[in-house]
C-alpha positions in Angstrom: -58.4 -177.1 164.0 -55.4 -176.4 165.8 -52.9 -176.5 163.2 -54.9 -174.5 160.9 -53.1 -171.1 160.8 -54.0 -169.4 157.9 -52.8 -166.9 156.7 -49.6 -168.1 158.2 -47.8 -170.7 157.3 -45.7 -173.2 159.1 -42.2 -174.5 157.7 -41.3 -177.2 159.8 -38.2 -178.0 157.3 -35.0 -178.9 159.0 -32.8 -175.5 158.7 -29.6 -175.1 160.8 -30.1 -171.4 161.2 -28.1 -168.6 163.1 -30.5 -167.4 165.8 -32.0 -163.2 165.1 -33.0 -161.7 167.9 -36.2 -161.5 167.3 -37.3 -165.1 167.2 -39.0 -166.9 170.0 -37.5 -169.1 172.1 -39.9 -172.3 173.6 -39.1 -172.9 177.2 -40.7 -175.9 178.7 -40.1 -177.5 182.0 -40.7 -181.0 183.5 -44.7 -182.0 184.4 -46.1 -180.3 181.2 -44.8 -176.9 181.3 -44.6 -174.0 179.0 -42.6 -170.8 180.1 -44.4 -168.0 178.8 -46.6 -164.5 179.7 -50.2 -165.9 179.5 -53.1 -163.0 179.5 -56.6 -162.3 177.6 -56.4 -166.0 175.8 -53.1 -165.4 174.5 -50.0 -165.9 175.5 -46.8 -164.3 175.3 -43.3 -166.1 174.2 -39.8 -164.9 175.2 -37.4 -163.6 172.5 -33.6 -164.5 171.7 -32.8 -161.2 173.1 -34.3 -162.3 176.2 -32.4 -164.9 177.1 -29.1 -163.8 176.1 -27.5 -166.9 178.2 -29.6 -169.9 176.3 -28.2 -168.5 173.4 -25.6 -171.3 172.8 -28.3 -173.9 174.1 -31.1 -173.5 171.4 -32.4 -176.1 168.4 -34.2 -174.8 165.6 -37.6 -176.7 165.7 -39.6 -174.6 163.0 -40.7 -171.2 161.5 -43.9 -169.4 160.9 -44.0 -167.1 157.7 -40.3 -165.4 158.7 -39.6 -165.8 162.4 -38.2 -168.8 163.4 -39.0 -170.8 166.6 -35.7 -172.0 168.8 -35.9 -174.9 171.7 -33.9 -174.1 175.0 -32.7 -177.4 175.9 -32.1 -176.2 179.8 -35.0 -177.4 181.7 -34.9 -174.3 184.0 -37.3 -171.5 184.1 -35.7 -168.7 182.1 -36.1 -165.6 184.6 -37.7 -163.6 185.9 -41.2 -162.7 184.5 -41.9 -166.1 183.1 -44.9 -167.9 184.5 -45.4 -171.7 184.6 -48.4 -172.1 182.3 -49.7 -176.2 182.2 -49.6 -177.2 178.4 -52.8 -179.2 179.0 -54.3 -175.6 178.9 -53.0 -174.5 175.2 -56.3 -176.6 174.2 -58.9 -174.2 176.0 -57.3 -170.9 174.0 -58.3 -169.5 170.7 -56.6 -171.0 167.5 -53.6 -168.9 166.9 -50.3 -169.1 165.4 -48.5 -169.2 168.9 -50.7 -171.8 170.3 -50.1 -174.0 167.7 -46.1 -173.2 167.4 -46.6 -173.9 171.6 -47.8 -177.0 171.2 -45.8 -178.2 168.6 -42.6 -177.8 170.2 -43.8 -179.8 172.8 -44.0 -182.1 170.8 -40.4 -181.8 169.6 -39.2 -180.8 173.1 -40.8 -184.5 174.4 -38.6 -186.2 171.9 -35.4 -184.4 171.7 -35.2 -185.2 176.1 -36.4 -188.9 175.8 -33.5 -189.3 173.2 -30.4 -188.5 175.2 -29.1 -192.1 175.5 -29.3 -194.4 172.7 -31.7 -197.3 173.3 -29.8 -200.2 171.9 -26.3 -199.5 173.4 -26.4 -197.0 175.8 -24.2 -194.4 174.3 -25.0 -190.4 174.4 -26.3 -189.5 171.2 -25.2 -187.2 169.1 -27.5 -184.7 166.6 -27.3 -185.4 162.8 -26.1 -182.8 160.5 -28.0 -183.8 157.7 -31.4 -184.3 159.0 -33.8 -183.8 162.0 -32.5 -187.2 163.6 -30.6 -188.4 166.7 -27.7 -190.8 165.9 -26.0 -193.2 168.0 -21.9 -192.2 167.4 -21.1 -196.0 168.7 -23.6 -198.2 166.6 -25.0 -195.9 164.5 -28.5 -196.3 165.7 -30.7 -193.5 164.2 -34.0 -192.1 165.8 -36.5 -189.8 164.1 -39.2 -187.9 165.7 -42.2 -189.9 167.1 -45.7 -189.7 165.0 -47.9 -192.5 166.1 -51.1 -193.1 163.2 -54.4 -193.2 164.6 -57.7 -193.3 163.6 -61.1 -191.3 164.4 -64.5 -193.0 163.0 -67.9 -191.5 163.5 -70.0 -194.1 163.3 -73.3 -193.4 161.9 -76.8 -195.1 161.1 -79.2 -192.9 159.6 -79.6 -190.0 161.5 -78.0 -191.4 164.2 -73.9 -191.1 165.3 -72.6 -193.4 167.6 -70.9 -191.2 170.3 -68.7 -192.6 173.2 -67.1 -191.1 176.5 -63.6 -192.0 177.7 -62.9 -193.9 181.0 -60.7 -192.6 183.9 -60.2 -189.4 181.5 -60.2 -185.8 182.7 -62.2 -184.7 179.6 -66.0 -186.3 179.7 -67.3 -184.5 176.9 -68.5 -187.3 174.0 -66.0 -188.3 171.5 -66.0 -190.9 168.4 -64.2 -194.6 168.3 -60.3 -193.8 168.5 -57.6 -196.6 168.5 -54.2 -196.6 167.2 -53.1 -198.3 163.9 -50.8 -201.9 165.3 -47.7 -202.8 163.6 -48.7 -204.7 159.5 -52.3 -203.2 159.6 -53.6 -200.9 156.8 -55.3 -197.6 158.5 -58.5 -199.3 157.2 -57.9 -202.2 159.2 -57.6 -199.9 161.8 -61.1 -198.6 161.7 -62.6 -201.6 161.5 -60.7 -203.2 164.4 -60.9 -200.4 166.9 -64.8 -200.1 166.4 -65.3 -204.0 166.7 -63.3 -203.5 169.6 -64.7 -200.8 171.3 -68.4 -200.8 170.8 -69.0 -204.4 169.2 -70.4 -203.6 165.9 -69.4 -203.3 162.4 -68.9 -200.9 159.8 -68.6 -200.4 155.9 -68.3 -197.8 153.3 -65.6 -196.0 154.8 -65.0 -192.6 153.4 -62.0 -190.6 154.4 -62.5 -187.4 155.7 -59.3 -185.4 156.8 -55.8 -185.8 158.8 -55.1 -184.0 161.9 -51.7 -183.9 163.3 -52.7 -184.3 167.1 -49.2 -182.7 168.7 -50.4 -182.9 172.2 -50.1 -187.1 171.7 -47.4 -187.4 169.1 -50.4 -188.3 166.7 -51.0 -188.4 163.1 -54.6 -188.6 163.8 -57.2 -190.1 160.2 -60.5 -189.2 160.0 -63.2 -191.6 158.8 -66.9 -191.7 158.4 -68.2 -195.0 158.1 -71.9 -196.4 157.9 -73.0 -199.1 160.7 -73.1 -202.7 159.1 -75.8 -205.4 160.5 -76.7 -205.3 164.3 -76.6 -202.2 166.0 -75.9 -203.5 169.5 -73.2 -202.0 171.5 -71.0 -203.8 173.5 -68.5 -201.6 175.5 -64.9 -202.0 176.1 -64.9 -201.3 179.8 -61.7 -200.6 180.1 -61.6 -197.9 177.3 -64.5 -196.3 177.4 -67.3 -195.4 180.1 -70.2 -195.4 177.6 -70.9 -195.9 174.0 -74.5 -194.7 172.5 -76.3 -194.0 169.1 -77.8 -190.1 169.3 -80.1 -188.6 166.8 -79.4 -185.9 164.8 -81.2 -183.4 166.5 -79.5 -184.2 169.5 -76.2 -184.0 169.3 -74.1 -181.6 171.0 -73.6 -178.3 169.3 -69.2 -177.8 169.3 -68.5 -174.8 167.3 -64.6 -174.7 169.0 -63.3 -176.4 165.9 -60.0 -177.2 167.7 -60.1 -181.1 167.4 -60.7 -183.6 164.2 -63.2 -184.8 166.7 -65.0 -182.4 167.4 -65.3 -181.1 163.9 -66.4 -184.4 162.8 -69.2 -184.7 165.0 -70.3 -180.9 164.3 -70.2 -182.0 160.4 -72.8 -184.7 161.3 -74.3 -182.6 163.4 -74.8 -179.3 160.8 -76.2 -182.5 158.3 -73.1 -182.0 156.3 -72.5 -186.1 156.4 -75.5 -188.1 155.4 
């Protein structure tokens, strides 16, 4: 999956650490942009020593192994050189170290701009100096970075998973029941809900499978597997999905991209790896 990096590893710590020259600086722009040198399914980042006047601008977001990652909080392309690459497209490239650091910072980029202003007084708010945290110097409001839980459940019966497309989505490939967890609800709750929901049918035996953290959404995405209980007739949410269907074994799509928890999950079936 995406944030699967091996043999690197990702510190995402809170440090408040002198910039070297050598470590990247993340440049995004409004609409989904990344600033970057994008060629052969890679892409290329600038450097500190690049951008020798954002130098005073830039938050530590992360590091991976030794080099440390640096947000430029100036919306404005960088220079010269720099092309305006969609973040929607960091999904289509090979797993790598920079993809993931790319989209990641997004993440942290999307939060750091909708945080300017507090939300219960109006104030400008101020960084902590203690934590990753915006605080409110005039109420003392305190806002930490967005993870929303959600949930992932393949459905199955027998040999067959229950597979379901998306409505008014750009991506029509087949995906499982998704739903985010509500407010007092246990993440098992949350798998049972969202497939009553969505399809109509119940489930039991739930077995936990694996996390994802899904940085394109601000998602702490959980993986379940859970058998079909009673009727197996689907009722669709229209407004949620455009289909919902049970597929044999034997017929499910092959997806070998192992980018998504999704997608893995429905290869594991797939591969007979889930019975």
């Amino acid at each position: 999956m995406i944030q699967d990096i091996f043999p690197h590893v990702y510190h995402n710590e809170m440090k408040w650490k002198i910039p070297d020259q050598e470590d990247f600086v993340l440049c995004y722009g409004k609409e989904h942009i990344l600033y970057c040198k994008a060629a052969d399914d890679r892409i290329d980042l600038p450097r500190v020593a690049d951008l020798p006047a954002l130098r005073e601008q830039l938050q530590y977001l992360f590091s991976i192994d030794e080099r440390a990652y640096y947000l430029a909080e100036s919306e404005a392309a960088p220079g010269e050189g720099w092309e305006a690459l969609p973040t929607g497209k960091l999904r289509s490239l090979p797993r790598r170290a920079r993809i993931f650091a790319a989209a990641a910072g997004e993440s942290l980029y999307r939060w750091y701009s909708s945080q300017r202003f507090c939300g219960r007084c109006g104030a400008r708010m101020g960084k902590s100096k203690v934590e990753r945290a915006m605080v409110c110097p005039a109420c003392g409001n305190t806002v930490y970075p967005k993870i929303c839980p959600a949930v992932i459940v393949a459905v199955h019966d027998g040999e067959r998973l229950l597979l379901t497309r998306y409505k008014d989505r750009p991506i029509k490939h087949y995906a499982l029941v998704a739903g985010f967890n509500e407010i007092g609800e246990s993440i098992e709750e949350t798998v049972h809900r969202e497939v009553l929901e969505e399809t109509g049918v119940r489930v039991k035996n739930l077995k936990f499978y694996k996390s994802q953290p899904w940085v394109f959404t601000d998602t702490l995405l959980f993986g379940f597997y859970a058998e079909l209980d009673g009727d197996d007739h689907l009722t669709v949410q229209e407004d949620e999905l455009s289909e919902a269907v049970w597929v044999d074994r034997h017929d499910v799509p092959e997806d070998t991209t192992g980018f998504s928890l999704t997608a893995e999950m429905i290869e594991q079936f797939r591969i007979g790896a889930v019975k």
